[in-house]
Each structure stands twice: as structure tokens, then as C-alpha cells.
C-alpha positions in Angstrom: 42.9 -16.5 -37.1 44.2 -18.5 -40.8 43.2 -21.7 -41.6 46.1 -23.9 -40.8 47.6 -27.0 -42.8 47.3 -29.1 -39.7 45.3 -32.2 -40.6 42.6 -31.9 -37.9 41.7 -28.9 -39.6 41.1 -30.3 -43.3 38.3 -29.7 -45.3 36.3 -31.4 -47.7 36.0 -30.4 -51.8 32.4 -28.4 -51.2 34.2 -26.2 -48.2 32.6 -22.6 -48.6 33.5 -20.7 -45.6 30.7 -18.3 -46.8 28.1 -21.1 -46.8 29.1 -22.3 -43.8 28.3 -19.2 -42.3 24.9 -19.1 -43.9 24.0 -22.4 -42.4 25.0 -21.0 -38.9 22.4 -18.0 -39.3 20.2 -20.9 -40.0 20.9 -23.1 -37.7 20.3 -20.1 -35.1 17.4 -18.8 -36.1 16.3 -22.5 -35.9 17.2 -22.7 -32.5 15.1 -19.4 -31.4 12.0 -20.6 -33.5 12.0 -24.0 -32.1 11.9 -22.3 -28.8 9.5 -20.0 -28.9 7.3 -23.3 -29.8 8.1 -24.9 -26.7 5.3 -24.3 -23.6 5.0 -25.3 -20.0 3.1 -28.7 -19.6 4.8 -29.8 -23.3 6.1 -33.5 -23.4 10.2 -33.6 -24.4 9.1 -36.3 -27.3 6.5 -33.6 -28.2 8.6 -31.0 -28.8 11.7 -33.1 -30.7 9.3 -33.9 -33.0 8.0 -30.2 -33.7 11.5 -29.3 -34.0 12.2 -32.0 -36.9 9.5 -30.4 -38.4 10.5 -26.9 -38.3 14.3 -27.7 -39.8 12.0 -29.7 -42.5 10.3 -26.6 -43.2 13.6 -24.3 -43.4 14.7 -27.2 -45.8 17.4 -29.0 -43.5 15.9 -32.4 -43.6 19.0 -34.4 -42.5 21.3 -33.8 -39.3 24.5 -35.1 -38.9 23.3 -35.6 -35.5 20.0 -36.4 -33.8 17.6 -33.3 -32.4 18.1 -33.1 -28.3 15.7 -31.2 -26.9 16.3 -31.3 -22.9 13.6 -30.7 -20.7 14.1 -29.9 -16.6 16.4 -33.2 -15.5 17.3 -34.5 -18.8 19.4 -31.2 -19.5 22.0 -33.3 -16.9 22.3 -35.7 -20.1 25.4 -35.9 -21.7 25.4 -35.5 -25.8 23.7 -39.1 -27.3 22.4 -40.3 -23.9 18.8 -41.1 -24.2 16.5 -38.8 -22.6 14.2 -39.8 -19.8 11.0 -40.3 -20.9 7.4 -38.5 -20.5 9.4 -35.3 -18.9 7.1 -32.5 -19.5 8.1 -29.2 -19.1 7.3 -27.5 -15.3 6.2 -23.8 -14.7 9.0 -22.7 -13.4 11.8 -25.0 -15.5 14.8 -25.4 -17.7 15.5 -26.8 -21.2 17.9 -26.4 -24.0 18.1 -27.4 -27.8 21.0 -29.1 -29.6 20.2 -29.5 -33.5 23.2 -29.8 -36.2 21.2 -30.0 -39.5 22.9 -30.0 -42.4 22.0 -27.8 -45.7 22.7 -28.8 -49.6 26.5 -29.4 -48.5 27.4 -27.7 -45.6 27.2 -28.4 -41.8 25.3 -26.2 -39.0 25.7 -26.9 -35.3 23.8 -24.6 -32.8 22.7 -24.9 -29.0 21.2 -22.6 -26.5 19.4 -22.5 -23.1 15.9 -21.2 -21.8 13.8 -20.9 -18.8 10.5 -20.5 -18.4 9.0 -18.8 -15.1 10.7 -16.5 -13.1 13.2 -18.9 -10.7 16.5 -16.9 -10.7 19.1 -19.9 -10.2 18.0 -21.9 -13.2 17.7 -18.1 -15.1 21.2 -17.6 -13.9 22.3 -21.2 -14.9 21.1 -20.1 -18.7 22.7 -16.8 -18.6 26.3 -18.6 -17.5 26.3 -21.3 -19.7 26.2 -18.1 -22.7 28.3 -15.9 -20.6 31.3 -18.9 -20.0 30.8 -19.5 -23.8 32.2 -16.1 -24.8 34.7 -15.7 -22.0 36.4 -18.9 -23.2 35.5 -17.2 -26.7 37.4 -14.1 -25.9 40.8 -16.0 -24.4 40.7 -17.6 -27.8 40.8 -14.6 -29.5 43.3 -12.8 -27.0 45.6 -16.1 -26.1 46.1 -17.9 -29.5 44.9 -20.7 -26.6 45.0 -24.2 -28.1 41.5 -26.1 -27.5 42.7 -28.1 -24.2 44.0 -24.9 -22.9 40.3 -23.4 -23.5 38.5 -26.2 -21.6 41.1 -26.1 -18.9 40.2 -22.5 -19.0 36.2 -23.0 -19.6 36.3 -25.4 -15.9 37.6 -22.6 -14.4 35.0 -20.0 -15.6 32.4 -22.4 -14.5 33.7 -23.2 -11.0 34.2 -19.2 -10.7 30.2 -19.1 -11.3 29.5 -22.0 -8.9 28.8 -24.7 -11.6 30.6 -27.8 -12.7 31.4 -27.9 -16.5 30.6 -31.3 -18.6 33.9 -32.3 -20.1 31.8 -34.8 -22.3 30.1 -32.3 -24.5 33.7 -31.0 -25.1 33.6 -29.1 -28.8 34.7 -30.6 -31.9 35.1 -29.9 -36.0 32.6 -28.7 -38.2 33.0 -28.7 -42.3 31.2 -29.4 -45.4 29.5 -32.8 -44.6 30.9 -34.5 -42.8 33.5 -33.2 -41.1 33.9 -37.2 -39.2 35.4 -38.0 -42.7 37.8 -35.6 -42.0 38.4 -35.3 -38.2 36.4 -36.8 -35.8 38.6 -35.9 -32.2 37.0 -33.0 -29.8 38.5 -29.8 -29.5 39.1 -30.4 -25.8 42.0 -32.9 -26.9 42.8 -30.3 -30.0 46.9 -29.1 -28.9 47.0 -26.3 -31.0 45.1 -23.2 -31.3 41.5 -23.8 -33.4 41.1 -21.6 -36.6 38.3 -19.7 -36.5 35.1 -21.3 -38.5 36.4 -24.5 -38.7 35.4 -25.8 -34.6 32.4 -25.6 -32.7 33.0 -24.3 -28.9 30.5 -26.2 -26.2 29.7 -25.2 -23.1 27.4 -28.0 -20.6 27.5 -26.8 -16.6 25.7 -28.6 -14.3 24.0 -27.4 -10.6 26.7 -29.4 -8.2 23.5 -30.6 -6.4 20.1 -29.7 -8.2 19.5 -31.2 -11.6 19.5 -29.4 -14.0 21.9 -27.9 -15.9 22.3 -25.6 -19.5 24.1 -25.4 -22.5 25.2 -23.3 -25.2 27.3 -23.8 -28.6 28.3 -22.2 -31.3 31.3 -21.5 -33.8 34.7 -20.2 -32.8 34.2 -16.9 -34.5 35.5 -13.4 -34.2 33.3 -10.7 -32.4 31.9 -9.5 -35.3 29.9 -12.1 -35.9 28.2 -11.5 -32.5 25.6 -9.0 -31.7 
């Protein structure tokens, strides 16, 4: 999908689309070796603060937002909300990572859910929150969907699966930094169809009565850029 001239979808002077995708393989290999850090009986704080160090040593040492690291019932938070504190993380428990470092100029945004143990409901509730991701993905790509039609869309994939979907973690811009100085709105409220590389898609379910809940993000991109 081409860039528009629609002024949501503006870019700053340093905009690289090429960079931009370099900072998402970053970002995501972040994301996997923060959480392959992360063991049963960890403290939440704990582990936010070995994941500040590990974007420090992959030389992202500024995020345009905080690191959320969500253990067990704190993955029911919604995006800035403090965490509960002392949650360590069970045998048989959920938690997800949110980090949007930024490198040199460019913005990264990534997010993904894990399990550890073998319970199949909060496996399943990891595996969904991915799954829903690419199925609202795919009606992007097929549709031409414009971003509220997408969420109206994602609510519907999630009730399918038996989950409720978080409408406040609801996608938004990303850019050369930062993207607020250009558009700051969520791509839930977005009434035309997103270009591809220029908004972050991202998907928060919820158990309807168990808490706990998963999460996945990641850029609007093609299927090429998906194993």
C-alpha cells in the first residue's frame, strides 16, 4: 500500500523507510532476548530493569515510551497504567513485553506474549493474541480496511476465540522520532486505510473472567516481512 498525502500519515525530515525497518528487526530480536531472560519466581521490577539493560546493550538507550513488562495479573493493565507491585512470575503463568526504543533517529515499537509451564488456556491466550494480529493483518491487506474498520474487525476475531479485545491499547503511528510531533491519534479512530510502515497494529485480549490476558504488536507490513 503508497504512502498517502493525508496528514496523519506525515513524516519527519530523517524518515528512512529502510531504517525504520532495521529498528523493527531490532526491536524484535529485543523482545525474544529479553524473554528468554525472564524465569519463574522473577520479580516484574526485576525483569524491567534487565530489559533496560539489554536495549542499553543493543545501543537503544532512549524509548519513546517506558519498558512494560507484565507479569500473571498485571498483563490485564492497560498501556501507561502502573503495574502492581512485587508480582513475581508463577510456574504455570503469563507475561508479555511492550518496549518502543528508539535508534539514532528512527522509532521501533514491538510486543509479544509468553507462557511458562504447560497450562493450555493461558498458552492458547498467547497463541490468539498473535493469531488475531495477523487475521486483522490479512483484512488489511485484502480489504483496503480503514483502521476503525480493523478494530471493529479485531473485536470480532477476539469474541470468535472467546476473548474480549482492549480497545485502549488501540494502534497508533510510528515515524522518525517522534512520530507525536506529527500525529499523535490511534489507529482505531484512523478513517482511512493505514499505509503500510507508517502504523503499529495492537492486539490486548483479556480472559472474560480469569486475569490475565496477552498481547502482541507489531508494524502494518506486507507478508513478506513475516516468517
Amino acid at each position: 500500500m503508497q504512502k498517502t498525502c493525508l496528514p496523519q500519515e506525515a513524516v519527519g525530515a530523517a524518515y528512512d523507510r529502510e531504517a525504520m525497518l532495521g529498528v523493527r528487526r531490532r526491536t524484535l530480536d529485543a523482545v525474544r532476548g529479553i524473554a528468554a531472560n525472564i524465569r519463574p519466581g522473577m520479580q516484574e521490577e526485576d525483569a524491567v530493569e534487565m530489559a533496560r539493560d539489554t536495549l542499553a546493550d543493543a545501543g537503544m538507550l532512549r524509548g519513546w515510551h517506558d519498558v512494560y513488562i507484565r507479569f500473571g495479573p498485571n498483563t490485564l493493565k492497560t498501556f501507561g497504567a502502573p503495574s502492581d507491585p512485587g508480582v513475581a512470575l508463577g510456574e504455570d503463568d503469563i507475561f508479555f513485553i511492550d518496549i518502543g526504543p528508539v535508534w539514532q533517529q528512527w522509532e521501533g515499537d514491538g510486543g509479544d506474549t509468553f507462557v511458562t509451564g504447560t497450562d493450555p488456556e493461558r498458552a492458547r491466550c498467547a497463541a490468539d493474541a498473535r493469531a488475531i494480529f495477523h487475521e486483522v493483518r490479512s483484512h488489511w491487506l485484502r480489504q483496503g480496511a480503514s483502521g476503525q474498520a480493523l478494530y471493529r474487525y479485531a473485536e470480532d476475531c477476539a469474541r470468535r476465540r472467546g476473548w474480549e479485545l482492549n480497545l485502549d491499547l488501540s494502534g497508533h503511528r510510528l515515524a522518525d522520532f517522534p512520530h507525536a510531533a506529527l500525529h499523535n491519534g490511534a489507529l482505531a479512530d484512523f478513517e482511512h486505510a493505514p499505509s503500510e510502515s507508517l502504523w503499529v497494529l495492537e492486539i490486548h485480549i483479556r480472559h472474560p473472567s480469569k486475569p490475565y490476558g496477552a498481547f502482541f504488536e507489531d508494524m502494518l507490513l506486507d507478508d513478506s516481512h513475516f516468517e
